[in-house]
N, CA, C and O atoms as CSV, one atom per row, in Angstrom:
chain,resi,resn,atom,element,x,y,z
A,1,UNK,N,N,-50.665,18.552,82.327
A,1,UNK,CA,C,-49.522,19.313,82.806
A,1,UNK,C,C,-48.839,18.523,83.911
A,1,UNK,O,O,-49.459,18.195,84.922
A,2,UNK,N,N,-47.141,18.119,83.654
A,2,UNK,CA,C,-47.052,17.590,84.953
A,2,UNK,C,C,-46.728,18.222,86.434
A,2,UNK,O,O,-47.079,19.361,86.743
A,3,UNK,N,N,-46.238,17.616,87.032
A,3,UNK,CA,C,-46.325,17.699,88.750
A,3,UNK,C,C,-45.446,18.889,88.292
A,3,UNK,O,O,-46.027,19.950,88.065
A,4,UNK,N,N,-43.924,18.810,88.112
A,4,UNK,CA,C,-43.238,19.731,87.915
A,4,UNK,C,C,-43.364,21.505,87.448
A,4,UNK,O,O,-42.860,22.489,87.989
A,5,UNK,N,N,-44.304,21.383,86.158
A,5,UNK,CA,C,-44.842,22.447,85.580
A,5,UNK,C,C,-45.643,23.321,86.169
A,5,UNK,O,O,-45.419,24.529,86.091
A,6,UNK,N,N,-46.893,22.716,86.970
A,6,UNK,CA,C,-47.909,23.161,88.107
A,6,UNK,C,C,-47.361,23.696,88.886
A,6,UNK,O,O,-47.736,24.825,89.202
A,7,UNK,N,N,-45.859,22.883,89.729
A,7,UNK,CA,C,-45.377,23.818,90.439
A,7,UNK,C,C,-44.523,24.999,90.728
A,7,UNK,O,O,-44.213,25.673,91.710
A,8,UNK,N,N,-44.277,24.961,89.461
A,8,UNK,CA,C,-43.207,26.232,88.687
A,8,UNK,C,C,-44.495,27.750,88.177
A,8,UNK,O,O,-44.425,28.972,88.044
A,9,UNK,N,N,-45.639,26.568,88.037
A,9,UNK,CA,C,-46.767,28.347,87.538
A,9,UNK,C,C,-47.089,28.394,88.878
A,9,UNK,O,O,-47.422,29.575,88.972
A,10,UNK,N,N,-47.252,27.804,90.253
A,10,UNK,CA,C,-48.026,28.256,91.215
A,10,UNK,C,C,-46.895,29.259,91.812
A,10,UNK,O,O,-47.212,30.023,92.724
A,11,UNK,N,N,-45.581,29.253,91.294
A,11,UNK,CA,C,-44.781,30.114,92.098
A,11,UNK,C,C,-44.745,31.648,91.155
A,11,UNK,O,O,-44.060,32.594,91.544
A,12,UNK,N,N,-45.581,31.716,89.887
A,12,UNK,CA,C,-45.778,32.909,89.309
A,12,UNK,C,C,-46.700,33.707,89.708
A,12,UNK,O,O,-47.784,33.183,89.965
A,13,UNK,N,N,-46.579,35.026,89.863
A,13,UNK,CA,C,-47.764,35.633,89.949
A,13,UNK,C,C,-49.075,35.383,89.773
A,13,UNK,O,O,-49.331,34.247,89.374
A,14,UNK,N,N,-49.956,36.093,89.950
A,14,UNK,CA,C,-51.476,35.608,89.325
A,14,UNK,C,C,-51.747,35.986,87.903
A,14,UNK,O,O,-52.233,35.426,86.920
A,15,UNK,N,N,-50.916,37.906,88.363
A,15,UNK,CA,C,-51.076,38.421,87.298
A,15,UNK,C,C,-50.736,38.582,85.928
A,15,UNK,O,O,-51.216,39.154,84.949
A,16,UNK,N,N,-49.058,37.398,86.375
A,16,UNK,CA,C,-48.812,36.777,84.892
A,16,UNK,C,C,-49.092,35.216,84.284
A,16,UNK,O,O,-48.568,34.548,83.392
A,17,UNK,N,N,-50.076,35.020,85.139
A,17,UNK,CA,C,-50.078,33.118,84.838
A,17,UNK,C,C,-50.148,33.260,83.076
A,17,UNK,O,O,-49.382,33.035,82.139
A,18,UNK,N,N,-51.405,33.719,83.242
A,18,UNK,CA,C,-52.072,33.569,81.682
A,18,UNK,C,C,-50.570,33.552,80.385
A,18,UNK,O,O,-50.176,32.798,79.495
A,19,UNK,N,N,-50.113,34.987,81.046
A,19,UNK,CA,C,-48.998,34.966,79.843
A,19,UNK,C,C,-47.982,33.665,79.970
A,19,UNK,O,O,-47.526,33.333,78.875
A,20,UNK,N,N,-47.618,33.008,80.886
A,20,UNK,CA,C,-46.347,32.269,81.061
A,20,UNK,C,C,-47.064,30.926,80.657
A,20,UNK,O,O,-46.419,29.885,80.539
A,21,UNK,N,N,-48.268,30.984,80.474
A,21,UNK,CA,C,-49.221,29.395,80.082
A,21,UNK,C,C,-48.730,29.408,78.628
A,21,UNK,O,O,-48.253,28.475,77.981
A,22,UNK,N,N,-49.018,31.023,78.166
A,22,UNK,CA,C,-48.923,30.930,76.779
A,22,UNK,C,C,-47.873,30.789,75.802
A,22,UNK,O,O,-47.925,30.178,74.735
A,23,UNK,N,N,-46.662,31.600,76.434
A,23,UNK,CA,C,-45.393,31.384,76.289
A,23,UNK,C,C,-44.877,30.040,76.517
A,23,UNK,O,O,-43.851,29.564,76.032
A,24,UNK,N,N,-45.696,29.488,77.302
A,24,UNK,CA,C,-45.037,27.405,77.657
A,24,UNK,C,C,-45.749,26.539,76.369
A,24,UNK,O,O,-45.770,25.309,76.316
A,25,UNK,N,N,-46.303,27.419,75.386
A,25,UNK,CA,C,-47.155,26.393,74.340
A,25,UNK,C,C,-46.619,27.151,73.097
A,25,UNK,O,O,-47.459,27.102,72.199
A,26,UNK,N,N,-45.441,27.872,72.721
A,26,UNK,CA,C,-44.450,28.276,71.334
A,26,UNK,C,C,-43.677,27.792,71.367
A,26,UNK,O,O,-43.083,27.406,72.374
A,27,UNK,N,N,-43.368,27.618,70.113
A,27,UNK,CA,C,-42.550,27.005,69.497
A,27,UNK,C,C,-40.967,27.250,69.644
A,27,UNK,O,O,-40.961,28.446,69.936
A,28,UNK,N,N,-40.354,27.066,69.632
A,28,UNK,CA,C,-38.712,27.657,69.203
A,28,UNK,C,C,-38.686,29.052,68.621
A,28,UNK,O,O,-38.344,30.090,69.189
A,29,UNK,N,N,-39.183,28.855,67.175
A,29,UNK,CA,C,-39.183,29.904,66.283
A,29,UNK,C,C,-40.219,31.111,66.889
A,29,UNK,O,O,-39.859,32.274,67.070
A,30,UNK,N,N,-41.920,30.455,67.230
A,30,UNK,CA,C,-42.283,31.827,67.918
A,30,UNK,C,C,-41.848,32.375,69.376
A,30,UNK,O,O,-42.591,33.263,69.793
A,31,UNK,N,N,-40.778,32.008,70.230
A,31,UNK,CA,C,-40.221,32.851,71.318
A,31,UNK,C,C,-39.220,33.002,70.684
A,31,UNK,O,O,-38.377,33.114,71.573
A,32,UNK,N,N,-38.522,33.115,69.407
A,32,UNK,CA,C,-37.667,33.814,68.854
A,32,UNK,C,C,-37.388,35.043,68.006
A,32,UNK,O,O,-36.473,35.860,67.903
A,33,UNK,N,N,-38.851,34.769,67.307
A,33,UNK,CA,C,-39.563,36.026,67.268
A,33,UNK,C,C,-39.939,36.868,67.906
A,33,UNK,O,O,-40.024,38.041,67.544
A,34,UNK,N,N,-40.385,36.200,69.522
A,34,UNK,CA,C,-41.044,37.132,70.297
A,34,UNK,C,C,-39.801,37.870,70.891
A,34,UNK,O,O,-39.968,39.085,70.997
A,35,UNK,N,N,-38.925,37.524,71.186
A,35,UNK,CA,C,-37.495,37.744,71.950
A,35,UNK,C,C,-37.261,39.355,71.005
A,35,UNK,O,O,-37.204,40.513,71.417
A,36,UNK,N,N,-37.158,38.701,69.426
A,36,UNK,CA,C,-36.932,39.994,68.583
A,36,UNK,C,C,-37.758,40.989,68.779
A,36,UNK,O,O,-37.317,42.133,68.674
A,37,UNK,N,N,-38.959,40.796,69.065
A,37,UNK,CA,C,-40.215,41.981,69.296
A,37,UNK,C,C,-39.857,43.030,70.363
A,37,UNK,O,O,-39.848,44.257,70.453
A,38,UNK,N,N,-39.575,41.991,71.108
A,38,UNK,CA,C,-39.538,42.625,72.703
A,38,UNK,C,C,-38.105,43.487,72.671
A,38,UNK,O,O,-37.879,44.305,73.563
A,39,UNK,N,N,-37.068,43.235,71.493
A,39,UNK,CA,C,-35.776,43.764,71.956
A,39,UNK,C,C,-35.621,45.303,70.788
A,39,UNK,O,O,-34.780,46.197,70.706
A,40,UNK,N,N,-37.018,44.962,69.964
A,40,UNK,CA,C,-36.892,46.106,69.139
A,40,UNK,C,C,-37.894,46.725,69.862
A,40,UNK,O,O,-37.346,47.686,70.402
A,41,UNK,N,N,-39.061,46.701,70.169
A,41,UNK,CA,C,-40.162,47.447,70.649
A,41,UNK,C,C,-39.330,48.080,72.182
A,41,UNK,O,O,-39.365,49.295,72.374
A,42,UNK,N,N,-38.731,47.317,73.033
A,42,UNK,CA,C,-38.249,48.263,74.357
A,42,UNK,C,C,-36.582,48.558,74.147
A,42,UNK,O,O,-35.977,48.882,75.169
A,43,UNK,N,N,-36.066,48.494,73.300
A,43,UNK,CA,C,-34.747,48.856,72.735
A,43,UNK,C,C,-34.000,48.078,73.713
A,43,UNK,O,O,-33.116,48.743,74.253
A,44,UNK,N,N,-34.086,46.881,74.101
A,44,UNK,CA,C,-33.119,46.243,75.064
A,44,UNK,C,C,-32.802,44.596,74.182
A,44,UNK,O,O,-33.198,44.263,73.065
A,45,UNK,N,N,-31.900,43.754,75.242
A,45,UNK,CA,C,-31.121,42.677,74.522
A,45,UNK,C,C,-31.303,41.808,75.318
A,45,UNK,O,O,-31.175,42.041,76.520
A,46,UNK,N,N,-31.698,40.411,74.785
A,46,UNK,CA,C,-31.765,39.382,75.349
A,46,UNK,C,C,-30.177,38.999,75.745
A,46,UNK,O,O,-29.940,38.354,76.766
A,47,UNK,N,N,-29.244,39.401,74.954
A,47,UNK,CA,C,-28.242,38.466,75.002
A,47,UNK,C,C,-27.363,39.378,76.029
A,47,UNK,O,O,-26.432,38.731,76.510
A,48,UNK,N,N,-27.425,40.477,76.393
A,48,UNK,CA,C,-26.796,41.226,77.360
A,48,UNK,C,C,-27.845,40.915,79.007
A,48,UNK,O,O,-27.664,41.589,80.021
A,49,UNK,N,N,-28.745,39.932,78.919
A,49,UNK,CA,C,-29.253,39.321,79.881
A,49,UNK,C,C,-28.020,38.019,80.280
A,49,UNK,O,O,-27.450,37.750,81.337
A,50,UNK,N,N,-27.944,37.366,78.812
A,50,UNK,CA,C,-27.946,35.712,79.171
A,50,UNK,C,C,-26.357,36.062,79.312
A,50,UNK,O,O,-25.599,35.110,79.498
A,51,UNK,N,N,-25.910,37.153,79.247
A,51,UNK,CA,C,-24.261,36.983,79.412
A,51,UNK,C,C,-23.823,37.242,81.188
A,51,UNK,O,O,-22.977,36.676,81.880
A,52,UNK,N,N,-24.775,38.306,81.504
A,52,UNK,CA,C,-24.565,39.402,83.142
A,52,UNK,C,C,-25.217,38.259,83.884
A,52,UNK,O,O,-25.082,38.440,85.095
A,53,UNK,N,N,-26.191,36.615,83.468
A,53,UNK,CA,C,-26.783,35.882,84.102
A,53,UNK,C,C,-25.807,35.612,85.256
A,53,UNK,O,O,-25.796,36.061,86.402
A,54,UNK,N,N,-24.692,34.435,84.402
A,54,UNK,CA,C,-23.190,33.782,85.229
A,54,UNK,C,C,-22.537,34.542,85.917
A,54,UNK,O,O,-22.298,34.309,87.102
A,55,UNK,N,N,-22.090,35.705,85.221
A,55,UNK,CA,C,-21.301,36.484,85.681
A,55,UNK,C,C,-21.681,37.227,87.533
A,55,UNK,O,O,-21.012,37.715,88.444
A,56,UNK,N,N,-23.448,36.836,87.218
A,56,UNK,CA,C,-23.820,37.542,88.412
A,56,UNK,C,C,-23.309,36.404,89.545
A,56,UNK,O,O,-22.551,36.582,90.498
A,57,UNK,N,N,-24.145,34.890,89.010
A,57,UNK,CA,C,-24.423,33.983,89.880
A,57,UNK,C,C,-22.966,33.295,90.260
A,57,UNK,O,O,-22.860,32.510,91.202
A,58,UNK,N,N,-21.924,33.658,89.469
A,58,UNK,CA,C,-20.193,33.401,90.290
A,58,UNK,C,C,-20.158,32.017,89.291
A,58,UNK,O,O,-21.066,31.438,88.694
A,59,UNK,N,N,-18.708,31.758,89.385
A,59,UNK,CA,C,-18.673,30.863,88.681
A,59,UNK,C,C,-19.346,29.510,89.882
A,59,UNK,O,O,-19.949,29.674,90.943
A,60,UNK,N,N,-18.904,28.101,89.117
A,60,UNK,CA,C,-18.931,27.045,89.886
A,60,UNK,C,C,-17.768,26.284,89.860
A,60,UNK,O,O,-17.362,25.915,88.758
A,61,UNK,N,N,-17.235,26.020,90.730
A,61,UNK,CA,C,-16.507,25.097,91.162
A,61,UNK,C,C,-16.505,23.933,90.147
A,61,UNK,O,O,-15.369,23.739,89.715
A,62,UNK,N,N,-17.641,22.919,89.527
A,62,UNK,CA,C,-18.075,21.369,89.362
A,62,UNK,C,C,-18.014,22.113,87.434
A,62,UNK,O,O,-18.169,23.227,86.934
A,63,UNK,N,N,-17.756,20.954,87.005
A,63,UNK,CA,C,-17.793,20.783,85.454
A,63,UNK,C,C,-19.529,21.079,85.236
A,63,UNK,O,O,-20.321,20.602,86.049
A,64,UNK,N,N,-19.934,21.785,84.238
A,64,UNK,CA,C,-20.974,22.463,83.627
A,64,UNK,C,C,-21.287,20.855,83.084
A,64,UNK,O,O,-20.506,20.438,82.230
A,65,UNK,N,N,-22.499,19.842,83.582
A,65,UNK,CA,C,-23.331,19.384,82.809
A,65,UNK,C,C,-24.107,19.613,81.514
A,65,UNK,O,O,-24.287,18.742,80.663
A,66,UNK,N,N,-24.624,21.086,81.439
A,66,UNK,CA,C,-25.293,21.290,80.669
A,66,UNK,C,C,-24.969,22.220,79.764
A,66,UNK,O,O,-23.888,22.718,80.078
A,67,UNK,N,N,-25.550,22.831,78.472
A,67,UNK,CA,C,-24.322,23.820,77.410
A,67,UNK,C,C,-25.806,23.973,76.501
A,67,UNK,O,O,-26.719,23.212,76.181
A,68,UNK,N,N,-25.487,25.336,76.305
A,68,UNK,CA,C,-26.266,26.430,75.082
A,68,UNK,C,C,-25.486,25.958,73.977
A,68,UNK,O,O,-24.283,26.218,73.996
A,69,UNK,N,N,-26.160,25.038,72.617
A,69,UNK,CA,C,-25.512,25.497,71.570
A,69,UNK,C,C,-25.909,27.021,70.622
A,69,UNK,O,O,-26.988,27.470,70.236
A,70,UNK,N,N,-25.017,27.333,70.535
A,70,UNK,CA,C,-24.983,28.553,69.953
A,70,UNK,C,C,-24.498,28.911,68.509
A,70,UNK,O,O,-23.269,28.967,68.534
A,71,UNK,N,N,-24.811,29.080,67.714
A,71,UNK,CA,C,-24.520,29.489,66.220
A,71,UNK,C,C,-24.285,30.901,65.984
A,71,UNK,O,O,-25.132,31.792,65.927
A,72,UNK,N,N,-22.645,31.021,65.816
A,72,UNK,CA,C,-22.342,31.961,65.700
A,72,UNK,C,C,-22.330,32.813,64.460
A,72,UNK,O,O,-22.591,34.015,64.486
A,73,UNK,N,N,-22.048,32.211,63.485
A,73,UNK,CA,C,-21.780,32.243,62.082
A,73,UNK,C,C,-22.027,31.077,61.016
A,73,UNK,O,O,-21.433,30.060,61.374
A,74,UNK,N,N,-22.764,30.905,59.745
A,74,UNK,CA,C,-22.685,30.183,59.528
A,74,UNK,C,C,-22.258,29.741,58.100
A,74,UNK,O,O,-22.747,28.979,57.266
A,75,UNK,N,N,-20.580,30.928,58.183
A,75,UNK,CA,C,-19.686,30.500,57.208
A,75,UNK,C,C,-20.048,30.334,56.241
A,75,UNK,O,O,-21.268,30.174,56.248
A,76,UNK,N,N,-19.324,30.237,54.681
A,76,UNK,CA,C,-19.490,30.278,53.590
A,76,UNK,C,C,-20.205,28.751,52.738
A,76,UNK,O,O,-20.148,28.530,51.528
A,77,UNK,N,N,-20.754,27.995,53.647
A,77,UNK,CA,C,-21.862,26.991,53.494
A,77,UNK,C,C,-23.142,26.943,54.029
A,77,UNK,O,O,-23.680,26.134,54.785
A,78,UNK,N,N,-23.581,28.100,53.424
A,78,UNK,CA,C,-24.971,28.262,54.384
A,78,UNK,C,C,-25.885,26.948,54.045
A,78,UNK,O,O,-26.551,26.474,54.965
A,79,UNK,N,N,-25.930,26.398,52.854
A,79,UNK,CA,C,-26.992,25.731,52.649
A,79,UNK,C,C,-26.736,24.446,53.312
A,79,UNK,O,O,-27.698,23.769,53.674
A,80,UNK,N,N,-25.283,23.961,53.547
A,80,UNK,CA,C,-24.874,22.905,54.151
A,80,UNK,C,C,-25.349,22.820,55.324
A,80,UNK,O,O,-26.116,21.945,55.723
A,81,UNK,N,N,-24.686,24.209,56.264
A,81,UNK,CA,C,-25.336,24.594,57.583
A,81,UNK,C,C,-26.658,24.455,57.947
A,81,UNK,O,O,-26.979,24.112,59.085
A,82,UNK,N,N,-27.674,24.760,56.824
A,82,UNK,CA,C,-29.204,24.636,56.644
A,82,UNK,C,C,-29.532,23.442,57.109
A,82,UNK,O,O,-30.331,23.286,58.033
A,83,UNK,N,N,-28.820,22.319,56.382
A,83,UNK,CA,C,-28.965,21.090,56.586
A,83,UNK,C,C,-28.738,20.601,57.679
A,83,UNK,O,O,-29.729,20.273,58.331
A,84,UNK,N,N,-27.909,20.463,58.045
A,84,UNK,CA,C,-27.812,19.878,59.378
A,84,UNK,C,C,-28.136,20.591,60.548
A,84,UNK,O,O,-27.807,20.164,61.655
A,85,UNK,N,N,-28.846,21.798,60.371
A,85,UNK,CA,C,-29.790,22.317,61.391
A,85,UNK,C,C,-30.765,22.058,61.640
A,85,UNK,O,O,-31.342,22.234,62.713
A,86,UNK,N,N,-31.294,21.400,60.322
A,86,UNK,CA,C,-32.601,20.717,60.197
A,86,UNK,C,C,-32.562,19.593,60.919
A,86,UNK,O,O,-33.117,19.415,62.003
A,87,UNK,N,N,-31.941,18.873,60.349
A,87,UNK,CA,C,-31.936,17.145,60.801
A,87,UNK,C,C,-31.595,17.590,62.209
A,87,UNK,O,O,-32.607,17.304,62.848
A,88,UNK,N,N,-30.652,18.175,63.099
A,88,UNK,CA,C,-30.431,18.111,64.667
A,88,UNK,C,C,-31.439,18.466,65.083
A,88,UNK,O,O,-31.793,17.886,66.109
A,89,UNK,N,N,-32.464,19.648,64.479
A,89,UNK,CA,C,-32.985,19.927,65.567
A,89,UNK,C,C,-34.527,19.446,64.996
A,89,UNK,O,O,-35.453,19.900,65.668
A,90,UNK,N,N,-34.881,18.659,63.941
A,90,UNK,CA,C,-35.863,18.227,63.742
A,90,UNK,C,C,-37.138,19.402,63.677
A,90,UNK,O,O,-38.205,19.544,64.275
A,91,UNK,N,N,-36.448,20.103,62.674
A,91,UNK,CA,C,-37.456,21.541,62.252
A,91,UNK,C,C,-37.225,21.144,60.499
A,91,UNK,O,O,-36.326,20.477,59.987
A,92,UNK,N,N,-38.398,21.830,59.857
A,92,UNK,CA,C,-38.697,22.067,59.009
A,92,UNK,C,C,-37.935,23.045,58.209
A,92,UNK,O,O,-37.649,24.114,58.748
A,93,UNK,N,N,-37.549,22.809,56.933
A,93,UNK,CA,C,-36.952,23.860,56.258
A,93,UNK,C,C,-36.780,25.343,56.304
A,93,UNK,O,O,-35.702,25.924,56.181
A,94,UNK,N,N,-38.121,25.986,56.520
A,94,UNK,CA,C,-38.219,27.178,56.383
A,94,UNK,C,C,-37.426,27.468,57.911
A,94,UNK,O,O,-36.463,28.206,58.122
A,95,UNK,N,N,-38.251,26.549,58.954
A,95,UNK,CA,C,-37.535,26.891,60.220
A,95,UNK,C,C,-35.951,26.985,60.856
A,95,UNK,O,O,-35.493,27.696,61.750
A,96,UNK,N,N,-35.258,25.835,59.899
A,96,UNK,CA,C,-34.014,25.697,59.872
A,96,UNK,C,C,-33.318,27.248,59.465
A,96,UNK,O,O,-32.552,27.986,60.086
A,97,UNK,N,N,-34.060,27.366,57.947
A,97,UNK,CA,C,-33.112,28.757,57.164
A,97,UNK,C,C,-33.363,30.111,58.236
A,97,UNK,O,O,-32.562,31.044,58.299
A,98,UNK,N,N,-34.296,30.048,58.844
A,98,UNK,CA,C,-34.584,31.472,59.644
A,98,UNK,C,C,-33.712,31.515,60.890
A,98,UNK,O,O,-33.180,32.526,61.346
A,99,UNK,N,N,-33.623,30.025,61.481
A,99,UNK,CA,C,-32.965,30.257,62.812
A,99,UNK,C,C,-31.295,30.400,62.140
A,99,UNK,O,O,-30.376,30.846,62.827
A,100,UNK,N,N,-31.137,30.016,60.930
A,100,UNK,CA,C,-29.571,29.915,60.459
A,100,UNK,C,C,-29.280,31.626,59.778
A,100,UNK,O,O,-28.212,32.230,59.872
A,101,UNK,N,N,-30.138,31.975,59.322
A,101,UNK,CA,C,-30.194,33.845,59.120
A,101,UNK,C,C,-29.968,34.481,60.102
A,101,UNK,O,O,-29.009,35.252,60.094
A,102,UNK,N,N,-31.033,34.308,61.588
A,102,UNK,CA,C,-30.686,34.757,62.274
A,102,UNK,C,C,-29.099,34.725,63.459
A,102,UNK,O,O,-29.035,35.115,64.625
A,103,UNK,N,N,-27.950,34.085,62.550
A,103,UNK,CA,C,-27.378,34.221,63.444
A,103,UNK,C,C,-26.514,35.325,63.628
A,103,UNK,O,O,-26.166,36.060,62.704
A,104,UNK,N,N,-26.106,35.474,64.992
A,104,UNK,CA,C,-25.732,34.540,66.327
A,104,UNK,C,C,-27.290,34.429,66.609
A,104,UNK,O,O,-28.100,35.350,66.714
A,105,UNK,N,N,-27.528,32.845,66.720
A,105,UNK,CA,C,-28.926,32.782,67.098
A,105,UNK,C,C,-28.413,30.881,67.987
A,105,UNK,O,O,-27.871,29.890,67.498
A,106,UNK,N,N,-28.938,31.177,69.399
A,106,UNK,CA,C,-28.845,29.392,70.083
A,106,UNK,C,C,-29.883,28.838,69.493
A,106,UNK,O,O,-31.006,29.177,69.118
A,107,UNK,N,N,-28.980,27.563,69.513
A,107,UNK,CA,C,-29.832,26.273,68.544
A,107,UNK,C,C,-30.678,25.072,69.386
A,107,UNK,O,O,-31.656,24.361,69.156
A,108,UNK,N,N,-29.551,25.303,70.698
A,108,UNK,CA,C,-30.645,24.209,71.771
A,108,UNK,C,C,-29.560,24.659,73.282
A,108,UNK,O,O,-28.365,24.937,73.388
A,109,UNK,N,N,-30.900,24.529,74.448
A,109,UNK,CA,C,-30.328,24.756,75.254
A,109,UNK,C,C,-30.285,23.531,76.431
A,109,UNK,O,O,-30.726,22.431,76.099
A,110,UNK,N,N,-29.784,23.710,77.731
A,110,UNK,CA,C,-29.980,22.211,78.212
A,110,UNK,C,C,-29.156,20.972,77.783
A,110,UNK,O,O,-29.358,19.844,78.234
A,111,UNK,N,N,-28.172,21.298,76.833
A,111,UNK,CA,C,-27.859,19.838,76.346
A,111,UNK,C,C,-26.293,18.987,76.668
A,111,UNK,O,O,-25.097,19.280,76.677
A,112,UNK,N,N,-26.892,18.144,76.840
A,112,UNK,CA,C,-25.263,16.962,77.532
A,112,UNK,C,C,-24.452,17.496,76.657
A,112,UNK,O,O,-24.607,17.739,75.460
A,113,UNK,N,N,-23.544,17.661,77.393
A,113,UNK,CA,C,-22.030,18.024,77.254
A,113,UNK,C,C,-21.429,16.958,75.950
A,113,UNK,O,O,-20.462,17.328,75.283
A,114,UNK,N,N,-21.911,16.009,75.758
A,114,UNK,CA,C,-21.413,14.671,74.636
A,114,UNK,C,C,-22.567,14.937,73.190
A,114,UNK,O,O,-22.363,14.639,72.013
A,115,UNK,N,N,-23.439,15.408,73.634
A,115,UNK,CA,C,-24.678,15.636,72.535
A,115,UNK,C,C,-24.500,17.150,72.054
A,115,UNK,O,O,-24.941,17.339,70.920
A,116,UNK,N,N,-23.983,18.189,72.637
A,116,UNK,CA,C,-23.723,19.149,72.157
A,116,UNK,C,C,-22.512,19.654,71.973
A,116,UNK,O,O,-22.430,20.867,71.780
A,117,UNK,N,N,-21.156,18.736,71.993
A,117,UNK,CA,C,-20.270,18.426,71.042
A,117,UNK,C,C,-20.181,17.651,69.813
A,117,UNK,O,O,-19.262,17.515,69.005
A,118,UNK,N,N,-21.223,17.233,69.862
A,118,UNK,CA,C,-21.873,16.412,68.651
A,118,UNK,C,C,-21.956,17.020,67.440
A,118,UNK,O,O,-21.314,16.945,66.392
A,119,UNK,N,N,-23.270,17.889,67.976
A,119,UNK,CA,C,-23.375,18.530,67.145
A,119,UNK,C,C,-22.466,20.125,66.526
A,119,UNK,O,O,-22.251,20.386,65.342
A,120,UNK,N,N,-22.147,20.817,67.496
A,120,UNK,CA,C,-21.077,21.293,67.300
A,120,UNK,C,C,-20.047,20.923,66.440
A,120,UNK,O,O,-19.409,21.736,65.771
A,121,UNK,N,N,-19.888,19.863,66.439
A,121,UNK,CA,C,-18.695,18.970,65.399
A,121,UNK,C,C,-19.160,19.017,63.761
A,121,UNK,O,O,-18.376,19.293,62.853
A,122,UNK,N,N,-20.723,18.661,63.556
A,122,UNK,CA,C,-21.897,18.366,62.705
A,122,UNK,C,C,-21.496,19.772,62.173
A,122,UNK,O,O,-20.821,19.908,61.152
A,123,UNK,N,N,-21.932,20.770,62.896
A,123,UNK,CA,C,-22.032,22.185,62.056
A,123,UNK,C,C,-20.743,22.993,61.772
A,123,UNK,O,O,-20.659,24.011,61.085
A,124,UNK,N,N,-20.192,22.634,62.140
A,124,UNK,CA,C,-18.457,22.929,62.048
A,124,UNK,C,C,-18.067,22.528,60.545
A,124,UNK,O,O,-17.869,23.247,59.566
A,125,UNK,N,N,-18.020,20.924,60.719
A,125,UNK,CA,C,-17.390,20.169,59.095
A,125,UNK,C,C,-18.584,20.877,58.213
A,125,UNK,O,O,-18.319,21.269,57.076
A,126,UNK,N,N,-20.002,21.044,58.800
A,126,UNK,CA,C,-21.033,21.604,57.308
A,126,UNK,C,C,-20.264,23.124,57.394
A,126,UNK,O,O,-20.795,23.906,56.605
A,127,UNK,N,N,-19.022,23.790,58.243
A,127,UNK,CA,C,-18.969,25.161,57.696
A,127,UNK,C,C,-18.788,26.320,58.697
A,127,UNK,O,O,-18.007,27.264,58.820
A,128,UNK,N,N,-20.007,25.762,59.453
A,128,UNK,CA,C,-20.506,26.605,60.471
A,128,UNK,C,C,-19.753,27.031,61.421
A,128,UNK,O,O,-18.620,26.551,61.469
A,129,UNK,N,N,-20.198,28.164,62.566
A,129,UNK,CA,C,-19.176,28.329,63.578
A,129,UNK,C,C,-19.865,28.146,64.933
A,129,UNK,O,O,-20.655,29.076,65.097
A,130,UNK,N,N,-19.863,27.633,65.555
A,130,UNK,CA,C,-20.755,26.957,67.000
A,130,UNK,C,C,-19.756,27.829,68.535
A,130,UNK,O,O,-18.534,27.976,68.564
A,131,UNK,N,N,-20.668,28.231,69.545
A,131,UNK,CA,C,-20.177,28.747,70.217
A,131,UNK,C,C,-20.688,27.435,71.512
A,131,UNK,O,O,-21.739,26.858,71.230
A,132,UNK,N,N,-20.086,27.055,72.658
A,132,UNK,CA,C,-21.006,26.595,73.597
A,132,UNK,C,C,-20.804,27.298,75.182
A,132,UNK,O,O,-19.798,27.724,75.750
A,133,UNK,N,N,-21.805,27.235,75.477
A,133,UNK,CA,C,-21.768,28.092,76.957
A,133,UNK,C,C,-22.560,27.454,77.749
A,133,UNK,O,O,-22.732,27.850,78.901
């Protein structure tokens, strides 16, 4: 575990280490699942989190380094879309078609402003409809 990670769990509770160890070792697809669990089992929304986030913290002044790709739709080429969900994000078939069903579903978060117009561009010509935030 590096320096960084250690010091991000020593600032968690005690009483949630265990869970946030476990949640730091899934996959894409299983905290996407889990996201769905949690929003059907307590009737609430991840995405009415990630919207009230900004809005709380004010805008910024400085150009956004970093960008959520987001898949909004994925238009009347799904299988195209399939494809090049795969190859960007270096998932497996089945994993590609589920995160591309599930949309509006984000495809990667964290990513340079030049790499996630990239791809954005990629899923666009396959069809698709890309949101970035």
């Amino acid at each position: 575990m590096s320096d960084e990670t250690q010091a991000t769990l020593s600032e968690v509770p005690a009483k949630f280490k265990d869970i946030v160890e476990k949640i730091e070792t899934m996959s894409v697809m299983e905290l996407h699942e889990l996201v769905k669990v949690f929003e059907e089992k307590f009737g609430v929304s991840a995405a009415a989190v990630a919207v009230a986030g900004p809005a709380i913290a004010g805008e910024a002044a400085e150009e956004k380094s970093t960008f959520t790709v987001k898949l909004t739709d994925f238009g009347a080429q799904k299988i195209a879309v399939i494809k090049v969900v795969k190859e960007a994000l270096a998932l497996g078939l089945k994993e590609a078609k589920d995160l591309v069903d599930a949309a509006p579903s984000v495809l990667k978060e964290g990513v340079k402003k030049e790499d996630a117009e990239a791809l954005k561009k990629k899923i666009e010509e396959a069809g698709g409809k890309v949101e970035l935030a």
